[in-house]
C-alpha positions in Angstrom: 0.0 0.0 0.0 1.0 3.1 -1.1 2.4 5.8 2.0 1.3 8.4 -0.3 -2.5 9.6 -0.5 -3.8 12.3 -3.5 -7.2 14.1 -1.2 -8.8 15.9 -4.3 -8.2 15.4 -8.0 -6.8 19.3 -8.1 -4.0 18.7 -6.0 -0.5 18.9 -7.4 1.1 17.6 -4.1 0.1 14.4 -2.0 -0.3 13.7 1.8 2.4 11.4 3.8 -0.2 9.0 5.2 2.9 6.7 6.3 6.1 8.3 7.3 8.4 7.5 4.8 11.9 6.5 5.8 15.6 6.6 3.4 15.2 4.0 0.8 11.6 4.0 0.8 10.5 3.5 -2.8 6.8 5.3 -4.4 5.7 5.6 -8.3 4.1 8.8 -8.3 2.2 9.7 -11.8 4.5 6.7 -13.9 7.6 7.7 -11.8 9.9 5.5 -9.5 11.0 8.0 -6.6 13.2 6.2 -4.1 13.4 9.2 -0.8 16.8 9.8 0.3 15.2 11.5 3.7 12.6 10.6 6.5 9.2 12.7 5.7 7.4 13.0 8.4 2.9 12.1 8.5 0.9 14.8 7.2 3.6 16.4 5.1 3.2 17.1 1.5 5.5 15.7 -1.6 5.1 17.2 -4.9 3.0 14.7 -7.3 4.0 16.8 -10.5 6.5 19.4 -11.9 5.4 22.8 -10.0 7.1 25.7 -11.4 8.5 28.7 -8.9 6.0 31.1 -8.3 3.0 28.6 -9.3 0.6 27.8 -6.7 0.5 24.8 -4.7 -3.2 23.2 -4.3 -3.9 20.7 -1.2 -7.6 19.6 -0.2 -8.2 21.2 -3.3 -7.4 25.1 -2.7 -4.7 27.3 -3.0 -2.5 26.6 -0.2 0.4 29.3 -1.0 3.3 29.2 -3.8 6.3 27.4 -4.6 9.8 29.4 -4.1 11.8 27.2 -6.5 11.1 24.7 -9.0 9.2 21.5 -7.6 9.8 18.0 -9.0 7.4 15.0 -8.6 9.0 13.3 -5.4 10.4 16.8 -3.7 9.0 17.7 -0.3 7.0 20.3 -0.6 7.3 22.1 3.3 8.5 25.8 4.3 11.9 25.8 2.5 10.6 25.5 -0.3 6.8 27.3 -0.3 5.6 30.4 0.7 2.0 30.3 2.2 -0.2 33.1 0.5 -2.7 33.8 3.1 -0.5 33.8 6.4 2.7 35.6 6.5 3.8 33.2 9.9 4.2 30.8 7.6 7.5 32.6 6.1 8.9 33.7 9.1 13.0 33.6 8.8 14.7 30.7 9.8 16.7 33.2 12.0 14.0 34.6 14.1 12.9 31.3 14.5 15.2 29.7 15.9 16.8 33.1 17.6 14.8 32.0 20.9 
């Protein structure tokens, strides 16, 4: 069984529903990805090419917008997305982790 879940037809990124672990092998859309990195439940992993700048859809809305080109297999998470609707969600690294 797939760890990998799609929620609504729309979505260009699927839902860990299994953490997935180094070595861990998925075919998402035709292609073989084998993960190189643990990815935690609930976190997202590009299901198709997602330019920069191009919006990211999960549940089937807008969720915010890719900083860098996305490939199918990439996890999508805050180095790598901005949200649109809530600037916390971009907060520097720096500040962060400055506590």
């Amino acid at each position: 069984m797939s760890k990998l879940i799609q929620i609504h037809p729309n979505d260009n990124v699927l839902i860990v529903r299994q953490t997935i672990l180094p070595g861990d092998e998925e075919t998402i859309n035709g292609i073989a990805i084998v993960f190189d990195k643990t990815i935690g439940l609930g976190h997202k992993i590009a299901s198709t090419s997602i330019a920069a700048g191009a919006i990211i859809y999960k549940y089937g809305v807008p969720i915010g917008s890719a900083l860098n080109q996305l490939h199918p297999g990439d996890h999508v998470h805050l180095h790598n997305m901005k949200s649109d609707y809530i600037a916390t969600y971009t907060l520097a690294k720096e500040f962060i982790h400055a506590k």
